[in-house]
N, C-alpha and C positions, 0 to 999 in steps of 0.2 A: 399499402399497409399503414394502418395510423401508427405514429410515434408518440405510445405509451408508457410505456417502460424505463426505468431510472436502473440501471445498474453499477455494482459495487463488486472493486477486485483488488487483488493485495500480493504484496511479498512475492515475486515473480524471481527478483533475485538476479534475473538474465546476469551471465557470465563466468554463471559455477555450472557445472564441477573442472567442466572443459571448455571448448567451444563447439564441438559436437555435440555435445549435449543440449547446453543452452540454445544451441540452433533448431536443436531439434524442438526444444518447449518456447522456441521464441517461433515459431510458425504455426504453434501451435495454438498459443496467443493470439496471431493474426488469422487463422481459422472462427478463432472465437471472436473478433470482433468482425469480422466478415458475418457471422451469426447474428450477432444483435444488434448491428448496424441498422438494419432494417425496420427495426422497431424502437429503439432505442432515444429516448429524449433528453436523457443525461448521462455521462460514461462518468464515475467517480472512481480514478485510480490512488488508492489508499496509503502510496507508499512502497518503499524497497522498489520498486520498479527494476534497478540495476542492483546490484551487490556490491558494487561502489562507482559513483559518477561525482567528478570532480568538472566544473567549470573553469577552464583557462579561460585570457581574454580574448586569445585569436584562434584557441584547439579544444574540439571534441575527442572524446574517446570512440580508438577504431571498433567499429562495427553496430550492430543494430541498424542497419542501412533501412531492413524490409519493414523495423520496425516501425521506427522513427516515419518512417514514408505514409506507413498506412494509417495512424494517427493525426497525419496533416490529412490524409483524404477526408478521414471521419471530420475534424473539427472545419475542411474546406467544404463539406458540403452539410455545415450548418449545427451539426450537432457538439453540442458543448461539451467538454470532457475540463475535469478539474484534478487535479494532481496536489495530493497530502504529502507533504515530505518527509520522508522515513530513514529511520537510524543509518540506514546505505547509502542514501543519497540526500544527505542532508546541506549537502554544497548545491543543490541545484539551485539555482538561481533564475536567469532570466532567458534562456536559452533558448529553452520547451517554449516559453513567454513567448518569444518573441518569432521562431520558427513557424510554431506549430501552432501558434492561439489557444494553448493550453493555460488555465487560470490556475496558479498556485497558492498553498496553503500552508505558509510555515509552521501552524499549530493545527488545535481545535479550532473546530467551527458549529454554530445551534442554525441550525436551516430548516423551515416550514416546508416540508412536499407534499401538495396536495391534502392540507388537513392533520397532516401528522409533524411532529417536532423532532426532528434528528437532529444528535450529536453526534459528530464526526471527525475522526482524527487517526493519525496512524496506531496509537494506543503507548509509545516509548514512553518511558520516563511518567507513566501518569501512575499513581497511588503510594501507597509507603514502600518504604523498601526501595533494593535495586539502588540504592546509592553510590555505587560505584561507577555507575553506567551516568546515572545522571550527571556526577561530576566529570567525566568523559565528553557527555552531550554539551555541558558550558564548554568547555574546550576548545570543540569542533565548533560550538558558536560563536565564537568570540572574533573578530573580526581583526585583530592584529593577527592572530594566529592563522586564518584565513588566507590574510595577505602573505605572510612569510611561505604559508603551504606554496602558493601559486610560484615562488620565484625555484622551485625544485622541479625540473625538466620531468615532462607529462610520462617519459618511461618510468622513472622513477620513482615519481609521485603514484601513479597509479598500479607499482606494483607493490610500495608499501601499502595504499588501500586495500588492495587486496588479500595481501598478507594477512592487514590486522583482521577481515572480516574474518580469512579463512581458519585464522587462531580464535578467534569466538565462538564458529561453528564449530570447532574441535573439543572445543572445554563442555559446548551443551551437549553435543554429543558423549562425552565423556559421562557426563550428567545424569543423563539419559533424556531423551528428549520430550517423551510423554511427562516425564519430572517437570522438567522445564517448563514446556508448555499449561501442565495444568497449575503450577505455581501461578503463570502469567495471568491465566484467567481467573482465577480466583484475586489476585490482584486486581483488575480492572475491574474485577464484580465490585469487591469493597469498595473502589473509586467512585462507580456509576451511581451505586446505594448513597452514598457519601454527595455529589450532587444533587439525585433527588430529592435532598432535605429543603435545598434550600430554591430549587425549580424541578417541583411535580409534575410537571408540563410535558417532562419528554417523555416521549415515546420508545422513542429506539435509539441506543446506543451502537454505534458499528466503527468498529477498531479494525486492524491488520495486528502488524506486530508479531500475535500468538498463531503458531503454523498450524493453527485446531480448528476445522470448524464445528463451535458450538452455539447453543442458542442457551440463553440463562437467563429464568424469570427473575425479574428482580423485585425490588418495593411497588408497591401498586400493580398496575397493568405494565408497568417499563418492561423492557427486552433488552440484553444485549446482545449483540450479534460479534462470534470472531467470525471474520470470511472465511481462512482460512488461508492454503497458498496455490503456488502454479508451480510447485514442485514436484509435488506429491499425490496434492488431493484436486488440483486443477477447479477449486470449487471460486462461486462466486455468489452474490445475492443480486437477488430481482427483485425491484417494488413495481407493481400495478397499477398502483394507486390506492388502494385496499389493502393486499397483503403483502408482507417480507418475508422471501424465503431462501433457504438456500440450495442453489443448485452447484450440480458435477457434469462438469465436461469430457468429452471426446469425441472423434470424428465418426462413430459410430452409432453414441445413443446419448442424449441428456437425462440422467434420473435427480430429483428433487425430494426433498422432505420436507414437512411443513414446520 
């Protein structure tokens, strides 16, 4: 089977609600890339991957074993995968690098496929607004603060990450989430519009972040694409080479929209 296909996936989150759970959507994951492995010429993972991953120097966090595994297959037999770093796993560092020959992305990125110009990034922190978070994101950047997280034993550490992710979900939920979410997008819409002033060029905008998948025409021909997630809507996007679209998984049926 020729390897045509660029695909685009986001906010999986692996770790919530339990570990039943997340077992259960982390197999589910590897289902899905058992799928388009086959065809598949670029795996671009967008971000949240985990619901918090923190890098120690000599410790990983217990589990994702089946995951981690089958990510090294994909990138061992040749096909690239790139990793966007998202508000959960914004400590990933060189880990995945180095393991698994995963190419990492601490920001945006403007990448030509095939004739077309995509910008790509997990979508945090980008447009007005949301300043709270943003001043949160320097925080978590900032690399004294980094180094002190690391000297707090990995039980610890990673059940305060978790905590705090799990007090975020609770306040959007409180929120309500479709609130939430279409706030986000409308947000990155103003963003995307707000780039195209000054580089017409792109094409397709594709974030993570917002747990929607929508498609939104913007200035000129631009598009922006939310993937959406692997919680809920298990959706993800396909390029051809020609078109982007987005599709929904399960082990039953694949249905798409254009």
């Amino acid at each position: 089977m020729k390897k045509n296909k660029i695909y685009f996936v986001s906010d999986s989150h692996f770790g919530v609600p339990n570990r039943e759970k997340s077992l259960e959507r982390e197999r589910l994951f590897i289902d899905w890339l058992d799928m388009v492995k086959h065809d598949a010429r670029e795996i671009y993972i967008m971000g949240d991957l985990f619901e918090f991953w923190y890098e120690y120097k000599t410790v990983i966090q217990k589990g994702y074993v089946r995951l981690l595994g089958k990510l090294a297959e994909i990138t061992d037999a040749g096909i690239p995968v790139y990793f966007f770093r998202g508000n959960h796993d914004v400590w990933a560092f060189d880990y995945l690098a180095d393991e698994l020959n995963i190419k990492i992305y601490p920001d945006t990125l403007i990448k030509e496929i095939d004739g077309k110009k995509f910008f790509l990034g997990h979508g945090d922190g980008l447009g007005k607004g949301d300043n709270g978070y943003k001043f949160i994101k320097k925080v978590f950047r900032n690399k004294i603060n980094q180094w002190l997280f690391r000297w707090v034993h990995p039980d610890i550490g990673t059940g305060m990450g978790l905590y705090w992710s799990n007090k975020s979900r609770i306040v959007n939920e409180n929120t309500g989430l479709e609130k939430v979410n279409q706030e986000g997008i409308d947000r990155l819409t103003g963003y995307c519009n707000n780039v195209l002033l000054g580089q017409p060029e792109i094409d397709y905008f594709v974030f993570g972040h917002i747990h929607k998948p929508a498609i939104i025409d913007l200035n000129g021909d631009a598009k922006y694409f939310s993937i959406g997630d692997w919680i809920q809507n298990f959706s993800y996007l396909e390029f051809d080479g020609n078109n982007l679209e987005i599709k929904y998984f399960d082990k039953k049926s694949v249905k798409h929209e254009n």
